[in-house]
N, C-alpha and C positions, 0 to 999 in steps of 0.2 A: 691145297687143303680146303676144307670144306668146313662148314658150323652150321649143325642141325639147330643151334638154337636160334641164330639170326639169319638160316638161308641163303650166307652168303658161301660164295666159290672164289678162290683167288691164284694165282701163278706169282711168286713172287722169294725173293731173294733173304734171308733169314737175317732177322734184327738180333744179328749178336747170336750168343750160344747159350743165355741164360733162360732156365724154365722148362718146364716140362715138353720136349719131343709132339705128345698127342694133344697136347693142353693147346685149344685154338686162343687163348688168352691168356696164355702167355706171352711174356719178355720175348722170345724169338720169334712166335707169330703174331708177332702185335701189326705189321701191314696187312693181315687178313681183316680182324676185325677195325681198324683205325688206318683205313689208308689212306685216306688224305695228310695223316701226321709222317706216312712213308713214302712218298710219292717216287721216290729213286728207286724204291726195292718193290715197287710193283711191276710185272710184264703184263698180268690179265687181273681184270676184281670186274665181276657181274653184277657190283653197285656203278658203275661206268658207264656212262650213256656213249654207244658205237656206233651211236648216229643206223639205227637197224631200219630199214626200210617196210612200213606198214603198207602201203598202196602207191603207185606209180598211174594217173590218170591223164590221156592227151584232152584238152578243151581246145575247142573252135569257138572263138569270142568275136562276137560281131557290134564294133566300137561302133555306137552312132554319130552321124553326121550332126554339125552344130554349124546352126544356122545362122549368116552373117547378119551384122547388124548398125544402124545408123539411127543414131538417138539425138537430136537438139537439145543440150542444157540450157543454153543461153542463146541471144541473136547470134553471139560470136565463135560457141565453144559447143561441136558436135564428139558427143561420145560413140567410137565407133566399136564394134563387139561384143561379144556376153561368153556367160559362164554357163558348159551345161556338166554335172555328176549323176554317174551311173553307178549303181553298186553291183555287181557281175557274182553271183555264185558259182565258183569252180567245180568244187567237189563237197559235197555232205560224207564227212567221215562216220559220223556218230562214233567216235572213240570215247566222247564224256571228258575231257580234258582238253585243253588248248595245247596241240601239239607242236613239234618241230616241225618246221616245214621249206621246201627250196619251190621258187616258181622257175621253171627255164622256160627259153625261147628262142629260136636259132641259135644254140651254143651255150647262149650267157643266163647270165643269171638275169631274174628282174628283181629287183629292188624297192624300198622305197625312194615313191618319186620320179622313176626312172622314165625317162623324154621317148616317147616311140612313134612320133610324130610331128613334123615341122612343117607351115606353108599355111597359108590364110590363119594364121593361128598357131597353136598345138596341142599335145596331148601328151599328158601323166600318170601313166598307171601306181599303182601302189599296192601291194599285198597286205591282207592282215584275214589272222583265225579267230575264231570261237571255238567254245568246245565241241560245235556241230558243224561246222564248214571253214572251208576257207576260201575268203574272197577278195574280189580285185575292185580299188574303186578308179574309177576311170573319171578323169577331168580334162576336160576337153575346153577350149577357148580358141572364139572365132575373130577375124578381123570387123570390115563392112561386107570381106565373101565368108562363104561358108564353109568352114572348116568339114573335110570329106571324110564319109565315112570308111570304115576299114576292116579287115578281119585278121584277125593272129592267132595263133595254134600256138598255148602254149601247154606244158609239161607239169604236174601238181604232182611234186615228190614228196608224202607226209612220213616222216619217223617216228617210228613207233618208242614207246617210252619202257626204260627197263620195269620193267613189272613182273611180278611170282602170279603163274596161273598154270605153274606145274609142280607136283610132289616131289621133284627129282633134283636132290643136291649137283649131281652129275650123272650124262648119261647119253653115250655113245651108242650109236646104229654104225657101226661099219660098211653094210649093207645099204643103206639109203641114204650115210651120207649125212644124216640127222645130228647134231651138237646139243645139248643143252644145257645149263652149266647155272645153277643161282634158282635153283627152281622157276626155273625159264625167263630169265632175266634177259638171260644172253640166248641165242638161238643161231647157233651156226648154218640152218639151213636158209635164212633169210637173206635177203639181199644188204647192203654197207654201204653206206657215203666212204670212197674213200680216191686218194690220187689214183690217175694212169696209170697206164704202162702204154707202150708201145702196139697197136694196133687195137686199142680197147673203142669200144664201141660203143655211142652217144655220149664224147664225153663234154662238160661243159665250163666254161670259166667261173671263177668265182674270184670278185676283187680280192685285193689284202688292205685299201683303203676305200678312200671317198669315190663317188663317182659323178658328183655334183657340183658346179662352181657358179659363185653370183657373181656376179660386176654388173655395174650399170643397170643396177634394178632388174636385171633378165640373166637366165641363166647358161649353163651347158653341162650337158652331160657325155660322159663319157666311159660308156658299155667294156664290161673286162675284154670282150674282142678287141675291144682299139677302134667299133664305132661309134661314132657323135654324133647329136642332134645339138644344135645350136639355135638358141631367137636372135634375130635382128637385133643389133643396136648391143649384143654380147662384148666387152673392149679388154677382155681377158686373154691367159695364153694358158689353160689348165690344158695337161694333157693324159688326166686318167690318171689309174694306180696300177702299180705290179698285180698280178692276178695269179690264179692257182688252179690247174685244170684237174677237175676230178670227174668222177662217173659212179654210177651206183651198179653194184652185181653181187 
C-alpha cells in the first residue's frame, strides 16, 4: 500500500480486519503509516534505512613513519618515544549530512581504534565522518627506533540515507530493472549492505562484538578475520568476537 499524503510505501501483514480496505489510516493499515508500533507485520516500509549503497571508493593511504626517540627527564629516568597524528581524508561525499558509512581492508572491517601496525611502536587507525568526508585519523607511536612507514588500500563504502527526491509512490521499469518505492526512498537499482551467499564477491567481516582488549596498560586487537596485533608487556588471553561476513551488490 502506498500514502500520497506521507510518501510512504509498505509490504506488510494486515493489523486485524477493522476500517476501511483503501483508508492508509486505518485499523488494518496502521503498519503502513506507524511501523515501528508493527514491527512483526512489516516485510518492506521505505521509511527503513537498507543500508543502500551511495559510493564505493578504493584509497591508497600512505601511514607516515614516526621517528624514534630518547629524551633525559632526570640523571636517572630517559623517556624513550613520541606521539605523532595524521588526519587522512578518504573520500569528499558532499552529501550534506553525516552519513552511514563501513571502512574495509583485506576482508575486515576497520574500526574504531583498530591496531594495523606493531614493532618499534604501533599504529591506530580510526574512522570518523562529517557531512563532507570521511576520514581516518592515524596515530602512530614510536619506541628510541622509528616506527616505519606504510601503505594500505583501504575500501570507503558510504550509505546513502532514505530520502524522497522522486514523485513516484511506486514505480517499476521491468525493462531496466529500475525499483522505486517511497518517492525514492528505496531504490532497487542500487547496490545493499547485505550477508553472503556462496561464491559472492569482495566479501568482508564484520564483528558481532569488541575487538579490543587492555591488560597491563597496553592493548590487543583483534580483526573479525581472526588477526591480531598485540604490544609488548599485553598479559591478557582476548580472543576476538563472532563476526558476520557480508558484501555490498
Amino acid at each position: 500500500m502506498t500514502d500520497p499524503a506521507t510518501g510512504r510505501c509498505a509490504l506488510f501483514e494486515e493489523n486485524g480486519t477493522s476500517g476501511d480496505l483503501m483508508d492508509p489510516n486505518s485499523v488494518r493499515n496502521a503498519p503502513l503509516n506507524n511501523p515501528v508500533a508493527h514491527l512483526d507485520k512489516i516485510r518492506f516500509h521505505s521509511d527503513f534505512d537498507y543500508y543502500l549503497v551511495d559510493s564505493i571508493t578504493e584509497v591508497t593511504v600512505s601511514h607516515p613513519a614516526v621517528a624514534g626517540a630518547s629524551v633525559a627527564v632526570t640523571a636517572s629516568v630517559t623517556r624513550v618515544g613520541q606521539l605523532s597524528k595524521t588526519a587522512h581524508t578518504l573520500v569528499t561525499h558532499g552529501l550534506g549530512y553525516v552519513p552511514n558509512y563501513m571502512i574495509e581492508s583485506g576482508g575486515v572491517l576497520i574500526g574504531q581504534s583498530s591496531v594495523i601496525q606493531i614493532g618499534n611502536g604501533g599504529r591506530l587507525v580510526s574512522p570518523y565522518a562529517t557531512t563532507s568526508t570521511i576520514n581516518l585519523l592515524d596515530v602512530g607511536t614510536s619506541t628510541s627506533a622509528t616506527l616505519a612507514a606504510m601503505s594500505k588500500t583501504y575500501r570507503v563504502i558510504i550509505f546513502r540515507q532514505p530520502t524522497a527526491d522522486s514523485p513516484y509512490l511506486f514505480d517499476w521499469d521491468p525493462i531496466a530493472g529500475a525499483l522505486i518505492m517511497g518517492e525514492g526512498k528505496f531504490r532497487g537499482a542500487l547496490p545493499a549492505l547485505r550477508r553472503t551467499l556462496i561464491g559472492d564477491a569482495s566479501p568482508f567481516d564484520i564483528p558481532l562484538g569488541r575487538t579490543s582488549d587492555l591488560r597491563n596498560g597496553v592493548s590487543k586487537t583483534v580483526l573479525a578475520d581472526g588477526s591480531s596485533f598485540t604490544f609488548p608487556a599485553y598479559t591478557g588471553s582476548f580472543a576476538g568476537s563472532a563476526s558476520l561476513q557480508c558484501t555490498v551488490e
